[in-house]
C-alpha positions, 0 to 999 in steps of 0.5 A: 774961370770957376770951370778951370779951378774945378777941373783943375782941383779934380786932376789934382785929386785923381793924381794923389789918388793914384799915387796912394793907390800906387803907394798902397799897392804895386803887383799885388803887394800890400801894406796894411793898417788895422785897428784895434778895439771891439769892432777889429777889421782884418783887411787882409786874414793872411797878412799879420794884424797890427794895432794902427800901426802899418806893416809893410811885408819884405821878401825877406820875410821881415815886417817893416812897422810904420808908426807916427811917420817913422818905419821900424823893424825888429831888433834885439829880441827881448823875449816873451811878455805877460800882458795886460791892460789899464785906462786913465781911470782912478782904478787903474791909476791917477785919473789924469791921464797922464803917464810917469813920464809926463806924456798923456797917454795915447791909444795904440801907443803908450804902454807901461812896463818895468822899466828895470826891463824896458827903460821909459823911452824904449820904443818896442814892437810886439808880435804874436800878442793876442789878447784872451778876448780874440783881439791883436796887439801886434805892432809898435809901442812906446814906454811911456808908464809904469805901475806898482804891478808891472814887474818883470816880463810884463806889459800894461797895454793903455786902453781908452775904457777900462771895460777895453783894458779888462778885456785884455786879460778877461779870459786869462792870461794873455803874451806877446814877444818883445822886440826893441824896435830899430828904425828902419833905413831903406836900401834899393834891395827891399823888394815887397813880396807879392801875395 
């Protein structure tokens, strides 16, 4: 009996192996998952570099963005953005950690703007956004914060430590494009494009 529990607790776990080996890969077509911070891994250098968020590359030409179970892609084009960052310390805000919407701030999520500009709520994908420290931004945010010096075309990116939210700007200044994000809906034309 423990024999046939074991070979069956097996074969499940090869099937869902293969099955996100498939998901992960068809004909050399790839979707990718990154991660931001000092230790950044590029999986794969010519696919774009996103911040835990998954890209999926159509034939199109267009990125499909998975974030928080839900897949996006770019709708109206809000234009370029100055950038920088903040943490949940008392130099940078309340201490709390909790944003001016109520929601706790989340790494690869949250980010302040004005909200005159981006109306709290407004889901974004940012593209092209390299930080002046070498690190990619790309990929989908939420409105979630506002602050006294986000006006305008300007994003405050919520990092874990403020040693990682000075980064962001340490060089200089850092832009991104804005993008409001639309959720996508799959139809049997998408066809991933291979590499």
């Amino acid at each position: 009996m423990k024999n046939y529990k074991r070979i069956a607790a097996l074969i499940f776990v090869i099937v869902l192996l293969v099955i996100a080996n498939l998901f992960i890969m068809v004909n050399a077509n790839y979707i990718y998952t990154n991660n931001v911070g000092p230790g950044f891994e590029n999986k794969e250098k010519e696919q774009d570099q996103v911040v835990d968020n998954a890209i999926i590359n159509v034939a199109t030409g267009s990125n499909i963005y998975i974030h928080d179970g839900i897949a996006y892609v770019k709708g109206e084009e809000k234009g370029k953005f100055s950038l920088s960052g903040y943490c949940a310390c008392t130099k940078c805000g309340t201490g709390t950690g909790l944003t001016a919407s109520g929601k706790k701030v989340r790494e690869n999520h949250t980010i302040a703007a004005d909200w005159k500009v981006l109306p709290k709520g407004t889901v974004i994908i940012l593209e092209n956004a390299i930080g002046k420290d070498g690190q990619v931004y790309d990929g989908v945010y939420v409105v979630e914060d506002r602050g006294g010096g986000v006006k305008n075309n300007h994003l405050d990116i919520y990092r874990p430590t403020h040693e990682l939210a000075q980064l962001v700007t340490h060089y200089g200044r850092a832009y991104g494009n804005v993008y409001i994000a639309q959720p996508f809906i799959a139809t049997n034309s998408i066809v991933l494009k291979n590499k």
